[in-house]
N, C-alpha and C positions, 0 to 999 in steps of 0.2 A: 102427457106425462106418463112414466114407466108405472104400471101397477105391482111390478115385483120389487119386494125385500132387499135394504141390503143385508149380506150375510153377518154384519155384526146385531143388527135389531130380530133376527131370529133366535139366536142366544141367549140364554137364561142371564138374569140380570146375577145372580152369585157367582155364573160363572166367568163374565165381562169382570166384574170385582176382582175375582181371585188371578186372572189375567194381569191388571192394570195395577196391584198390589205385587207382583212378581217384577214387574218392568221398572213400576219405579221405587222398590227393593234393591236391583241389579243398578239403580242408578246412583243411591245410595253408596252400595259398595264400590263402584269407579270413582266417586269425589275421595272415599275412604281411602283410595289408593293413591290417589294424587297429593293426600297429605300426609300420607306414610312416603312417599317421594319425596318429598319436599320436606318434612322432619328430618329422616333420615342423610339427606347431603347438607341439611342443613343450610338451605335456601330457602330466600323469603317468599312466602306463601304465593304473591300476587305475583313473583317470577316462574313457580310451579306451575302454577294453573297456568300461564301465557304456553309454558314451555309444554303441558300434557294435551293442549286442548285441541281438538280431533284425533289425537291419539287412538290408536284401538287398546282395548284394554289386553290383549295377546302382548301389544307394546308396553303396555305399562306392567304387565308381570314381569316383562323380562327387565327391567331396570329395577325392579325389587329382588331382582335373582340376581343381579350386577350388584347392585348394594348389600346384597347379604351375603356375596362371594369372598368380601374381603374385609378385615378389619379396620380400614381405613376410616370411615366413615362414622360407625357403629363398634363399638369394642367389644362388647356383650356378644362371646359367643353363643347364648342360648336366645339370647334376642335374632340374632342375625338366621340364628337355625327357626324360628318362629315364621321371621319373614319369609323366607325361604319358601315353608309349607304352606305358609299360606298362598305363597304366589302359585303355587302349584296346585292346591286345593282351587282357588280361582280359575285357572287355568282347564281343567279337569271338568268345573261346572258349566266352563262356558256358551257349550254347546246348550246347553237348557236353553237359555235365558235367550243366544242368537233365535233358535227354534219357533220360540214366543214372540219374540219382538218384530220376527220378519214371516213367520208359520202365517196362514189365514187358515181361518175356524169358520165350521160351516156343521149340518148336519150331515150324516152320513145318509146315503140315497138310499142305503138297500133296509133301515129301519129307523123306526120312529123313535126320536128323544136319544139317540146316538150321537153324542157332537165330537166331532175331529178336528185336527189342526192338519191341516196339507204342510207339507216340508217342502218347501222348491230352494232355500237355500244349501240344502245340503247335497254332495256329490248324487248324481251328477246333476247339476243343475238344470237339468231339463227333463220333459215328460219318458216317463210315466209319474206323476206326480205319487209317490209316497202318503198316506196319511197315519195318522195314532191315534186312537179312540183317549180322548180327553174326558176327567170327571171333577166335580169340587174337591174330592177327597184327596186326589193326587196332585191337583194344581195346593192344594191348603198344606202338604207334607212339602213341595218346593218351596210356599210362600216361606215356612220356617227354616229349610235349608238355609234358604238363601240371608234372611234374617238374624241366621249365627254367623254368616260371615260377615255380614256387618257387625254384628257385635266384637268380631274377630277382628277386625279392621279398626273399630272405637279402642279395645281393647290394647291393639300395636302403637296405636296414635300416641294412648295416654303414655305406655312404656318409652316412648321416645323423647316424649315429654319432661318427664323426671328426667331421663338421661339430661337432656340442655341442659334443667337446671344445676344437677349436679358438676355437671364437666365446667371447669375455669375455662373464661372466655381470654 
């Protein structure tokens, strides 16, 4: 058996946290979007989610940018300009959250207690691998980024919500 590390058990355990709180933050926000989808055309939840799932969520902004193109759907046009932004505020963040969920984290070789995340998803996807010096402090200002955008997301849901009730069926 190998006597070397993997590179997640070298990792400080707050920083594994603030990682695994970011991912499944970003996972939070993709279910938020598939029910802002599925509010908004006003189709039943259990056809949404058949209809979103493997989606990338690049896909799924762009059909809240389709729905909030036009009044058909949503009549509110300050609602429909909400969605909108936020599709594009998602859209904007997404690179974080890819970075994170596909980055691998390791120490940096040329000092001690340096931890980085290697980029091999991003252009061009081959060596020289990229890295970015990672900390708690910076992973804990994304956890809450990403944290308003689910509230952002909670927040569109419930607006969509009152709408059904209001609109005659």
């Amino acid at each position: 058996m190998s006597m070397r590390q993997l590179l997640a058990d070298t990792l400080p355990p707050e920083l594994l946290k603030e990682i695994g709180e970011l991912i499944v933050r970003w996972s939070n926000v993709e279910f938020y979007l598939v029910n802002i989808i599925t509010k908004g055309f006003g189709i039943p939840i259990a056809t949404g989610r058949a209809l979103a799932f493997g989606m990338p969520i690049s896909a799924k902004t762009k059909v809240l940018r389709h729905l909030a193109n036009t009044d058909h759907w949503i009549h509110d046009e300050e609602l429909r300009l909400k969605i909108k932004k936020y599709s594009q505020k998602i859209d904007k963040d997404i690179r974080n959250r890819n970075n994170f969920a596909h980055g691998i984290f390791g120490f940096d070789l040329e000092g001690p207690d340096v931890f980085y995340r290697f980029l091999l998803k991003e252009q061009p996807h081959s060596a020289p691998v990229r890295g970015e010096e990672i900390n708690v402090g910076g992973l804990k200002n994304l956890v809450r980024d990403v944290q308003n955008l689910g509230l952002h997301g909670l927040n569109l849901m419930d607006q969509l919500e009152r709408m059904e009730k209001k609109s005659p069926k």
